[in-house]
Backbone bond lengths (Angstrom), bond angles and torsions (degrees), N, CA, C in turn:
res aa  C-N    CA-C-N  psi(-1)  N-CA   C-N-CA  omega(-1)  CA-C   N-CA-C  phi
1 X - - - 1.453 - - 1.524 107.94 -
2 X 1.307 118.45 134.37 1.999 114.06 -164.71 1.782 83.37 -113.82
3 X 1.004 124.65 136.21 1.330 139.44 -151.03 1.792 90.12 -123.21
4 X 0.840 121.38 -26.47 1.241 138.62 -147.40 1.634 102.90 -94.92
5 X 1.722 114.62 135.25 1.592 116.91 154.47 1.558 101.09 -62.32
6 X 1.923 98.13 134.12 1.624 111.83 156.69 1.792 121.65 -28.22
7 X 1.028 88.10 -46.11 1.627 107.34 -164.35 1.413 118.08 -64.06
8 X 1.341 109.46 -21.13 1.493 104.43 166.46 1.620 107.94 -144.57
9 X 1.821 117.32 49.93 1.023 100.60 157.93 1.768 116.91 -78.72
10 X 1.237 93.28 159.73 1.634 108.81 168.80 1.919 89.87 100.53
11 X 1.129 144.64 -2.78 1.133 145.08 -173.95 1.863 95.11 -98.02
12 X 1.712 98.38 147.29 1.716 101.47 -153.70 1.552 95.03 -93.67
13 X 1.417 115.81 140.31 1.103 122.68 167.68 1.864 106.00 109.21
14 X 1.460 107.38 -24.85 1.392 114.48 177.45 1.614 133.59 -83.58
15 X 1.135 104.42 -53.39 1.559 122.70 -174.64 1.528 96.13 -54.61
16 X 1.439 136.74 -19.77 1.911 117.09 -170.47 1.565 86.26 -159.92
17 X 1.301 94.42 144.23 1.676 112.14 172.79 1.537 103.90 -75.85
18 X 1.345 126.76 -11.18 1.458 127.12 174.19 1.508 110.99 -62.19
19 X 1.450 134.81 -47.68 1.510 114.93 170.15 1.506 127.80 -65.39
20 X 1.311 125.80 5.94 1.502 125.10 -142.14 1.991 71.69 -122.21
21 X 1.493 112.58 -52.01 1.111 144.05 -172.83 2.511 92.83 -32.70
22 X 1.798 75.57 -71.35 1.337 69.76 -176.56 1.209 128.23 -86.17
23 X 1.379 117.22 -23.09 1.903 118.15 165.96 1.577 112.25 -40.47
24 X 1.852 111.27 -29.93 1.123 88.10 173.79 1.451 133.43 -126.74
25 X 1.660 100.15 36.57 1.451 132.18 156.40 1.409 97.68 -80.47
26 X 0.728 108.47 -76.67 2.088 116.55 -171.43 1.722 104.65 -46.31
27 X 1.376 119.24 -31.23 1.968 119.87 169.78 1.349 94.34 -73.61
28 X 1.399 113.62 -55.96 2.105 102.00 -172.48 1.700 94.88 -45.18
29 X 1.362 93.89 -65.80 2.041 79.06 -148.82 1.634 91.10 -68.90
30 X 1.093 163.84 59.96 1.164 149.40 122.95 1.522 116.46 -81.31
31 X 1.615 96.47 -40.08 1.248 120.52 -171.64 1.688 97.62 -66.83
32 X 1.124 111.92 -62.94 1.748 106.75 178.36 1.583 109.98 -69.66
33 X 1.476 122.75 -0.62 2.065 102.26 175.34 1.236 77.64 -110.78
34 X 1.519 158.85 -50.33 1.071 138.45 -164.70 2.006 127.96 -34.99
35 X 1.238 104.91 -50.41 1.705 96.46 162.50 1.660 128.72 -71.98
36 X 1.477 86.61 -25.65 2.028 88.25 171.15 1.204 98.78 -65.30
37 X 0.990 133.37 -59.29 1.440 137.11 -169.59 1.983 125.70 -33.01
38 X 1.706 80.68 -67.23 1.144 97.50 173.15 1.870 112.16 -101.61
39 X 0.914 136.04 43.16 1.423 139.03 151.55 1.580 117.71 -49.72
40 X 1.703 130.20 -55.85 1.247 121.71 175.63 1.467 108.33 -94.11
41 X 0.889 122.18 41.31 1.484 112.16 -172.51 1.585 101.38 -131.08
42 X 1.750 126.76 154.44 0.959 109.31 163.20 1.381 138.86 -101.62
43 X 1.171 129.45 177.33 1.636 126.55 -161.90 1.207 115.57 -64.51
44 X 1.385 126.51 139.16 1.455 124.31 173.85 1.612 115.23 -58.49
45 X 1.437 117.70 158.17 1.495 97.20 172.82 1.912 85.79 -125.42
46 X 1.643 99.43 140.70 1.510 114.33 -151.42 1.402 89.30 -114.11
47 X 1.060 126.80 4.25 1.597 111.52 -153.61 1.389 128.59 -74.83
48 X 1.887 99.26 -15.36 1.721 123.25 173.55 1.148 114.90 -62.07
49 X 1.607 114.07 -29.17 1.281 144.12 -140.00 1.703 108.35 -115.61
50 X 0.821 109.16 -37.21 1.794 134.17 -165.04 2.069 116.46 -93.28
51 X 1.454 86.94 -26.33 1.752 94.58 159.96 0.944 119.97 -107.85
52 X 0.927 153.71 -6.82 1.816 155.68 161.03 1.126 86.59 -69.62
53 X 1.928 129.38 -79.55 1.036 123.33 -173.83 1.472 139.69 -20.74
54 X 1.534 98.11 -41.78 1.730 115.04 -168.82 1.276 106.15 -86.20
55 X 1.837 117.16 -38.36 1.561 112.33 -174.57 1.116 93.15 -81.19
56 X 1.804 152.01 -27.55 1.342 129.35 161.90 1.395 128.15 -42.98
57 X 0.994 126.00 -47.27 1.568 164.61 128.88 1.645 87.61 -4.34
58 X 1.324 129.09 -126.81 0.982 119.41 154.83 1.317 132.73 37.92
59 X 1.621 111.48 -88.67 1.725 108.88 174.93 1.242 108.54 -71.24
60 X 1.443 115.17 -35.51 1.731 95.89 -169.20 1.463 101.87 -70.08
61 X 1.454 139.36 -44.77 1.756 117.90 164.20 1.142 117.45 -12.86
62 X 1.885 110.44 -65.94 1.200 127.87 -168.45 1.692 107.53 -52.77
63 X 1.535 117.17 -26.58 1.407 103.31 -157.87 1.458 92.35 -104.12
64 X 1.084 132.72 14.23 1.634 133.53 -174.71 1.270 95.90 -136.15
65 X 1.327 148.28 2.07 1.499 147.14 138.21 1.504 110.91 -62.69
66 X 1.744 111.35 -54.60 1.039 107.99 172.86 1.394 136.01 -77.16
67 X 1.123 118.68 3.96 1.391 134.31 -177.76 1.714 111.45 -84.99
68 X 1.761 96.56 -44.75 1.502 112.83 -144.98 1.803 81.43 -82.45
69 X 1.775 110.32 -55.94 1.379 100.42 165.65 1.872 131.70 -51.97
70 X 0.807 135.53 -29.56 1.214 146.75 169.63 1.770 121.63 -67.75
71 X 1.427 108.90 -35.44 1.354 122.79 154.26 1.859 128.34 -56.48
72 X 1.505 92.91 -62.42 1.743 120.24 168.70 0.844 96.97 -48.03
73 X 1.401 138.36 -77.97 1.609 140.18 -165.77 1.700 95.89 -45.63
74 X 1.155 117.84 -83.38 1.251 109.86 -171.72 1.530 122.71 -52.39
75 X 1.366 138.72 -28.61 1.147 119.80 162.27 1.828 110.90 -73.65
76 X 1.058 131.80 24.86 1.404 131.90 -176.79 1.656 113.18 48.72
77 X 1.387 112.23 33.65 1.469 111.38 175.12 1.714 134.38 -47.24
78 X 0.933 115.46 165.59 1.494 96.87 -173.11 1.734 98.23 -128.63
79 X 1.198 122.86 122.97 1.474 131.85 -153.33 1.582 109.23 -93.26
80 X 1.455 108.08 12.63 1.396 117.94 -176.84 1.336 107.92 -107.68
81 X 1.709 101.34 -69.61 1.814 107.75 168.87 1.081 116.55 -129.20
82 X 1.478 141.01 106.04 1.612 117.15 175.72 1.456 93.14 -119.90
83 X 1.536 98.53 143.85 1.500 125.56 170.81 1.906 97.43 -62.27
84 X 1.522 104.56 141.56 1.167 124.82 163.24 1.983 110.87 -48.81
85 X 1.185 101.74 152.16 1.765 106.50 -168.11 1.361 96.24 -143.16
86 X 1.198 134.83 98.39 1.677 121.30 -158.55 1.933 89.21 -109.44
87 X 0.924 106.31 51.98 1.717 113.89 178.72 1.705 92.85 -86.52
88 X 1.508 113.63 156.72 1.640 136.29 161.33 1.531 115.09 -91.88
89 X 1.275 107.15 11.76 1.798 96.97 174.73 1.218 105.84 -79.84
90 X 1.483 108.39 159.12 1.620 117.78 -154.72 1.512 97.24 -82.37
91 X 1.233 115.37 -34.55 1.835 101.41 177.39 1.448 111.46 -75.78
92 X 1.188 127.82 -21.98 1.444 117.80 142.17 1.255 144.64 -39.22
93 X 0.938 95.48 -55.60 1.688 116.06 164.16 1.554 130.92 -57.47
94 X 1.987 101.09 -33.31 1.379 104.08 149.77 0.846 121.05 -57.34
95 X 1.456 142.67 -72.48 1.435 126.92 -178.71 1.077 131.61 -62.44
């Protein structure tokens, strides 16, 4: 059974609910051994780590806000209701 839009089979994470399935079997149990683990130990400090991260974070929003708007506009989208368009043109495909 292909679960999946045409349009982006062969793209990872899409074609089967089985990888999504286990990324977030493998986050639960991290999420539950992660405090056993670290119970006597003390906290990392992330903070070198945690601003690069966020202003990366940051532009790429910025660059997929501006994309998704810049696409819409040009296909004349309508920001209230638009009917599905299951076309392969590449400005389609941006948004």
């Amino acid at each position: 059974v292909l679960l999946s839009d045409y349009r982006t089979r062969g793209w990872p994470l899409v074609d089967s609910p089985v990888p999504t399935i286990l990324y977030t079997t493998v986050y639960l149990f991290i999420v539950w051994l992660g405090p056993r683990l670290m119970k006597d130990r003390p906290p990392f400090r992330l903070t070198w780590a945690l601003v690069p991260y966020n202003l990366a974070m940051a532009f790429l929003n910025f660059y997929i806000a501006s994309e998704l708007m810049s696409a819409s506009t040009k296909l004349k989208y309508s920001y209230v209701c638009q009917p599905i368009r299951r076309l392969s043109h590449p400005d389609e495909m941006r948004v």
